[in-house]
C-alpha positions as CSV (number, residue, x, y, z in Angstrom):
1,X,0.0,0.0,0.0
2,X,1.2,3.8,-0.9
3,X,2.4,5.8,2.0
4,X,0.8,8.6,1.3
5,X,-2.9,9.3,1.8
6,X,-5.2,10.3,-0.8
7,X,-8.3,12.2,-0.8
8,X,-9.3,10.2,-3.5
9,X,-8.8,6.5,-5.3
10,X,-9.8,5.5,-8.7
11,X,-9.7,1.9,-9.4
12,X,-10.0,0.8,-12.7
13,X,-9.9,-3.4,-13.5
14,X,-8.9,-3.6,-16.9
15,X,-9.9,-7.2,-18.8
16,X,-8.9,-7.5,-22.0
17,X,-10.5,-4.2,-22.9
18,X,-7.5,-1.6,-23.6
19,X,-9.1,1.0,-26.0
20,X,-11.9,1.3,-23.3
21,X,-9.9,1.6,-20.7
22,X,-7.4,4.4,-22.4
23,X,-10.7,5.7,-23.7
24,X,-12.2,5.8,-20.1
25,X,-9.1,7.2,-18.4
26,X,-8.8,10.3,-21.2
27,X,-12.0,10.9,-19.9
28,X,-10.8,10.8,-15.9
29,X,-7.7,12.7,-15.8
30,X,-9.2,16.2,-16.7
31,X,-11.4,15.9,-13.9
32,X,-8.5,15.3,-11.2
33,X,-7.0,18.3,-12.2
34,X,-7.7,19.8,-8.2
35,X,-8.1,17.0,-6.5
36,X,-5.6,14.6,-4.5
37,X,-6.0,11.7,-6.3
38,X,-4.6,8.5,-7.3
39,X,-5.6,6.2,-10.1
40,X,-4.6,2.5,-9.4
41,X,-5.2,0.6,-12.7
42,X,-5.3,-3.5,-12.2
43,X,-5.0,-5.6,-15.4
44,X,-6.8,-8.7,-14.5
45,X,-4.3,-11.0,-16.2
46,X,-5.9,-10.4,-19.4
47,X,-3.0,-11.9,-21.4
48,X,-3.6,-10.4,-24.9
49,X,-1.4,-7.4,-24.5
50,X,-3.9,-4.8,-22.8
51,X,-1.2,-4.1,-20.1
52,X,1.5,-2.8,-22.7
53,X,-0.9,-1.0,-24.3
54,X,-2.5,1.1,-21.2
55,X,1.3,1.4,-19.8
56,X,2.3,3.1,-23.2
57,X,-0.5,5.3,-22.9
58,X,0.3,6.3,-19.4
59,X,3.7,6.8,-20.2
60,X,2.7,9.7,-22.4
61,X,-0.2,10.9,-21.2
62,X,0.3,11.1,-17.0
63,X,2.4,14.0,-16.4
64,X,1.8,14.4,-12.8
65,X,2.3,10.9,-11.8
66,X,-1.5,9.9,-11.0
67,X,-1.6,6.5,-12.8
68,X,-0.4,3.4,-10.6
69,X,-0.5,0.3,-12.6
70,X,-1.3,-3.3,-11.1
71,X,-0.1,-6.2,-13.6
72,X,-2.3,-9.5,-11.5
73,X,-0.7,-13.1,-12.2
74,X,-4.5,-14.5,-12.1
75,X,-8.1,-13.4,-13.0
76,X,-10.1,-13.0,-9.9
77,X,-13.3,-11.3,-11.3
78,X,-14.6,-7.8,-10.1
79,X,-14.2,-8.5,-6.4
80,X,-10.7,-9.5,-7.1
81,X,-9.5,-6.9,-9.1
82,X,-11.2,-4.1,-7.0
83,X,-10.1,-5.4,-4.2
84,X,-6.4,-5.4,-5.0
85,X,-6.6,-1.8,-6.3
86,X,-8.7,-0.6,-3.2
87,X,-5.7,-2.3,-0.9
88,X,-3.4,-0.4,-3.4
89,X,-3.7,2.6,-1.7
90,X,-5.0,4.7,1.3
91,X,-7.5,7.5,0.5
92,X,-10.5,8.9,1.8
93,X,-12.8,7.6,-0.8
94,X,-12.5,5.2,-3.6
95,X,-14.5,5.4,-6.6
96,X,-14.8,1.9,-8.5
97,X,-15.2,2.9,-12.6
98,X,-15.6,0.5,-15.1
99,X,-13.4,0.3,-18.2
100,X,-15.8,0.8,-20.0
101,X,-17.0,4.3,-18.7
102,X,-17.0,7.9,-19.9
103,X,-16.7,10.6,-17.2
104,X,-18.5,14.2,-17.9
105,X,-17.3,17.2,-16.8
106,X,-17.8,17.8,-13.2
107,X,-19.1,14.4,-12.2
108,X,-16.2,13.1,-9.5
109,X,-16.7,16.7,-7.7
110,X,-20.3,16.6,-7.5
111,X,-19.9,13.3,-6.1
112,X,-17.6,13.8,-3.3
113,X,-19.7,17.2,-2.5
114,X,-22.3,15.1,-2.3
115,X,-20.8,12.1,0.4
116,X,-19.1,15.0,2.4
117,X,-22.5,16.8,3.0
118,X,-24.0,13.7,5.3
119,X,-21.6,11.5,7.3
120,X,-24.6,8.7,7.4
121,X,-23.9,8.3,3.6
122,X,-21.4,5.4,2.5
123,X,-22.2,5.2,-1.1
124,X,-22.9,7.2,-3.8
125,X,-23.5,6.7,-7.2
126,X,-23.9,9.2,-10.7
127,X,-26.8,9.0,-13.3
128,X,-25.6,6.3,-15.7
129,X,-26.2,7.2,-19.5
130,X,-25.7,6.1,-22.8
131,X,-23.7,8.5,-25.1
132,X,-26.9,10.1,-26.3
133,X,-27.6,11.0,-22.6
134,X,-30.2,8.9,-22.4
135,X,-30.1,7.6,-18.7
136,X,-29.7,3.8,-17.4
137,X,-31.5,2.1,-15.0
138,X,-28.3,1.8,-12.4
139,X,-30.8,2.1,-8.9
140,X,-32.3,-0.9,-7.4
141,X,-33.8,-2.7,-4.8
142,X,-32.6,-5.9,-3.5
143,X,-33.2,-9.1,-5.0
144,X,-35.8,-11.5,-3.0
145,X,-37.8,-14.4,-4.2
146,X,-41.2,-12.4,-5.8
147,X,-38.7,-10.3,-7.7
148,X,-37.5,-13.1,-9.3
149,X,-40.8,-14.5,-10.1
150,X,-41.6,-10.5,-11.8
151,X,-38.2,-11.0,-13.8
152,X,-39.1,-14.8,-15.4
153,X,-42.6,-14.0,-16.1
154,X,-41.7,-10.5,-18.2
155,X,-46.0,-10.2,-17.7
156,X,-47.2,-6.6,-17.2
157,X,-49.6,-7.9,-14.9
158,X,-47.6,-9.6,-13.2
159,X,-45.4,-6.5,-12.5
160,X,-48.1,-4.1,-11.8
161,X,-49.4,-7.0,-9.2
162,X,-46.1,-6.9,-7.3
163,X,-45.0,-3.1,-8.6
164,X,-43.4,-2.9,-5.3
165,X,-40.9,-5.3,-5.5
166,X,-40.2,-4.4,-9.0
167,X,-35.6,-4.5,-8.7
168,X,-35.1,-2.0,-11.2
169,X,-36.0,1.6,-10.3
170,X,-36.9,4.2,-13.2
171,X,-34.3,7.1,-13.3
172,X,-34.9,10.2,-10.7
173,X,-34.0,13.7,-11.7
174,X,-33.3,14.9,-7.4
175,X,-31.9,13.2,-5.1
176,X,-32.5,9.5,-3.9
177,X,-31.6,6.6,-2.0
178,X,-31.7,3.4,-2.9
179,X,-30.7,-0.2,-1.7
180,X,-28.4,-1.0,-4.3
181,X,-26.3,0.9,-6.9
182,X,-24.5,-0.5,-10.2
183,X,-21.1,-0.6,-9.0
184,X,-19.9,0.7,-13.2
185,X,-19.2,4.1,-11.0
186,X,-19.5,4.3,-7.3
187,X,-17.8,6.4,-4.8
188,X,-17.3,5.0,-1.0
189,X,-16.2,6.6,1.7
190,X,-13.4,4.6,3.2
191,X,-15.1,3.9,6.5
192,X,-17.8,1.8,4.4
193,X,-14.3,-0.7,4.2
194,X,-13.5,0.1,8.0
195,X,-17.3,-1.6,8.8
196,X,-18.3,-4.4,6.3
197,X,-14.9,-5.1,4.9
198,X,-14.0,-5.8,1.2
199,X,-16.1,-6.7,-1.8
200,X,-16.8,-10.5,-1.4
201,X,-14.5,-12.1,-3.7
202,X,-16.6,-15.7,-3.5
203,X,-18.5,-13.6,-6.2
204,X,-16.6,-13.7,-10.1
205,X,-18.6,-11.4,-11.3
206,X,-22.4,-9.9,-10.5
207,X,-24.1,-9.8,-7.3
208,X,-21.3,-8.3,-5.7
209,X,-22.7,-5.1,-5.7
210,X,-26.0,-6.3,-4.4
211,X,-24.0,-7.8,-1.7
212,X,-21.6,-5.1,-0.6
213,X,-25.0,-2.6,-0.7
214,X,-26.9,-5.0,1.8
215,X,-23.8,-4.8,4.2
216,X,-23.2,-1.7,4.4
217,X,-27.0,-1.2,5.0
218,X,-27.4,-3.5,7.5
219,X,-25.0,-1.5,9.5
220,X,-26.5,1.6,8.9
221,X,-24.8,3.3,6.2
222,X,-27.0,4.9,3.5
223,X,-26.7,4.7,-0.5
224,X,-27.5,8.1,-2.5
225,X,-28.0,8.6,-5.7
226,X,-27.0,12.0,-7.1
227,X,-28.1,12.6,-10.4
228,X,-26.2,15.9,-11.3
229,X,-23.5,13.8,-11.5
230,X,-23.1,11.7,-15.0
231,X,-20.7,9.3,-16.3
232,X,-21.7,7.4,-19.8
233,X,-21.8,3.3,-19.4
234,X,-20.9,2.2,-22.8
235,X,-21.9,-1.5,-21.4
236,X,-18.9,-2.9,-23.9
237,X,-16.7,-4.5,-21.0
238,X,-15.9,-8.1,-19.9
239,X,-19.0,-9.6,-19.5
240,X,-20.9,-11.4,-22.3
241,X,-24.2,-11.4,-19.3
242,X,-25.7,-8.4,-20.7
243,X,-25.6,-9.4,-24.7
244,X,-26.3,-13.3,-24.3
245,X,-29.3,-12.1,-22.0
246,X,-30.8,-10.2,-25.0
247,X,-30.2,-12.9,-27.3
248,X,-31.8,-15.9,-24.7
249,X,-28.5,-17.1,-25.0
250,X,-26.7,-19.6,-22.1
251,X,-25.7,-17.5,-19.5
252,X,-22.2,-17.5,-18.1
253,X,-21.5,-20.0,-15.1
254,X,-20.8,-17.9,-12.6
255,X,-23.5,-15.4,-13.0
256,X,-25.7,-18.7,-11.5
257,X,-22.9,-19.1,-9.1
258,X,-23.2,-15.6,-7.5
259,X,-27.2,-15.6,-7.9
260,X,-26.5,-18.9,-5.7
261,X,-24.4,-17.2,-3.3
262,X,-26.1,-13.6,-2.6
263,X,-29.5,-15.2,-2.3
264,X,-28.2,-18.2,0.3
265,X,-26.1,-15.2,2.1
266,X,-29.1,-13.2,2.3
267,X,-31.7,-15.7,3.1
268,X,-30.3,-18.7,4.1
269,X,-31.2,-21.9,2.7
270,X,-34.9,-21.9,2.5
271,X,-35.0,-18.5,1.1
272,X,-32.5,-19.7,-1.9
273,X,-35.0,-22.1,-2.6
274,X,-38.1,-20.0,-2.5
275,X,-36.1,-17.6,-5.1
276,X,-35.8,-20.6,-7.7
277,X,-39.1,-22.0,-6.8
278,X,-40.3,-18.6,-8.0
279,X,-38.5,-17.7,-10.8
280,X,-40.0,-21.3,-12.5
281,X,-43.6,-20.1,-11.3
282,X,-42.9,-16.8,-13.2
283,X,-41.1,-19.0,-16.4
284,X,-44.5,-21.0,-16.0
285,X,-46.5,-17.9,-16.2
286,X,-44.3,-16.6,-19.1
287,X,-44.1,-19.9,-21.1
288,X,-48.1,-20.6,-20.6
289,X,-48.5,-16.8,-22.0
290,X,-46.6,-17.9,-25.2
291,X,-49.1,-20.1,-26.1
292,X,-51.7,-17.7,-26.7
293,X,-50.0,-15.1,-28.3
294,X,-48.4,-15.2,-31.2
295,X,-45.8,-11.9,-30.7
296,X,-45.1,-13.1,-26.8
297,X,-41.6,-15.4,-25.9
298,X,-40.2,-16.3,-23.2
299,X,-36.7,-14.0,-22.5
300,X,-35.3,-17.1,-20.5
301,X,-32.9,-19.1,-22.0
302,X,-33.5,-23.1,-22.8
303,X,-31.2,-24.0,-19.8
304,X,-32.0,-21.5,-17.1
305,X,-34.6,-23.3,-15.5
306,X,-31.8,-25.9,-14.8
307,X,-29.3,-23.5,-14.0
308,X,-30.3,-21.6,-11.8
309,X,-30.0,-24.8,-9.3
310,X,-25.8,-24.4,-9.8
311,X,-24.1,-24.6,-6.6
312,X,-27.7,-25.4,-4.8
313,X,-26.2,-27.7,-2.6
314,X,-23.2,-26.1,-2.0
315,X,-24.3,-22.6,-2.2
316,X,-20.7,-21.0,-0.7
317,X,-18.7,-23.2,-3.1
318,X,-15.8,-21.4,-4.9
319,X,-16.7,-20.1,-8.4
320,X,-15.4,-22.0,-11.3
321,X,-13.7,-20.0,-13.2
322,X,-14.3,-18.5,-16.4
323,X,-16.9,-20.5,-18.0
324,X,-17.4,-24.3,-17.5
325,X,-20.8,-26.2,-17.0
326,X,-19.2,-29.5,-16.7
């Protein structure tokens, strides 16, 4: 860890995505101009180059010394990589950014404005938006069992019924809290760490955030939303989740493996059941709806009913890592 202490962190996990990263970072640096700052880079053992490529960038690009880079010797997924940035070095806050990520002008200040105005705050996240400014859904609630039976039926009437469990949130214009944040930018105040500890690293990827959020909650620490504050989500990073979703494609193993974990952590064993028991009612609902209309299909893929049972037994099991079903 650095000697000195920082007023602010910036951890960026790099995985095989250089031209986003540089991209991303071209973005960041204007915006640290006044502020104590450090940016702690980790390349997640991508193996394909990405390393030299940010490094040379770096070299010609940070004057002032800002840019820390990490090279890992193995892919540990988000949790991983954050966490060996975050342990990097010693700041006041750390703001987790995706590769992938554009920041707009003004958007790291108004954030740590906003967590230094109320010391019950942990967390706090921008508006997420495509390049267009359109805004993202990046504000949740948590996950429990009747939101996963809203999610597998994708029936409006089934999400009016239960409206209130509804995980997404629509986008706010003032100030919010929330239960969750997407973790593609978030800022946290370094005594969040100090209370709940690291992100889990049992999670590869997803869930994490979910997770993290529920700890620092259950402790007392609130999540805020800030709105004024912007940073563009490209959604072109790692994960293949997002894309093979769209497509009903296979999801990736360990997306299962951390629903598995956060919903076992959260609820214990009967509760990870209930959560599978509903999401098949809702597949039911949604598969039953397909026969009578034409222009309706079911967005779960052919395997999901199965896996969403990964890990079941085991719920705490170590991930396997990247992609196996064997």
């Amino acid at each position: 860890m650095s000697e000195n202490i920082y007023k602010l962190s910036v951890v960026i996990v790099n995985y095989k995505t250089p031209l986003l990263t540089i991209d991303c970072l071209a973005s960041l640096l204007p915006e640290l101009e006044h502020i104590n700052a450090k940016v702690v880079i980790v390349d997640n053992a991508s193996n394909d180059g990405s390393y030299e490529k940010i490094h040379q960038w770096v070299k010609l690009h940070d004057n002032f010394g800002r840019i820390d880079m990490i090279r890992s010797s193995d892919n540990t997924g988000f949790s991983g990589g954050n966490n060996l940035g975050i342990n990097h070095v010693e700041a006041e806050y750390y703001l987790l950014l995706n590769s992938d990520t554009l920041v707009r002008k003004g958007a790291i200040r108004i954030l740590l404005e906003s967590a230094n105005k109320d010391k019950s705050v942990g967390l706090v996240g921008p508006r997420l938006e495509w390049p267009d400014s359109t805004p993202q859904e990046s504000c949740f609630k948590f996950h429990t069992a009747i939101s996963e039976l809203i999610i597998s039926a994708t029936t409006s009437m089934v999400t009016k019924l239960l409206q209130s469990f509804v995980v997404a949130q629509a986008p706010q214009k003032e100030l919010e809290y929330y239960d969750w944040e997407s973790f593609a930018c978030i800022l946290i105040k370094k005594e969040v760490f100090k209370s709940v500890g690291l992100l889990d690293e049992g999670y590869f990827m997803y869930y994490e955030d979910v997770d993290f959020c529920f700890r620092a909650k259950e402790v007392g620490w609130k999540i805020l939303n800030v709105p004024d504050s912007r940073v563009v989500h490209l959604r072109g990073g790692s994960s293949p989740v997002k894309s093979q979703s769209r497509l009903k494609k296979r999801l990736p193993r360990y997306y299962y493996e951390s629903r598995t974990r956060y919903f076992y952590k959260r609820f214990g064993f009967f509760g990870l059941m209930m959560a599978n028991i509903f999401w098949n009612l809702g597949n039911s609902i949604a598969i039953l709806r397909s026969f009578f209309s034409s222009s309706f299909h079911t967005k779960a893929s052919a395997y999901q009913w199965r896996d969403i049972w990964i890990n079941f037994l085991d719920p705490l099991k170590p991930y396997v890592h990247p992609n196996s079903y064997d």
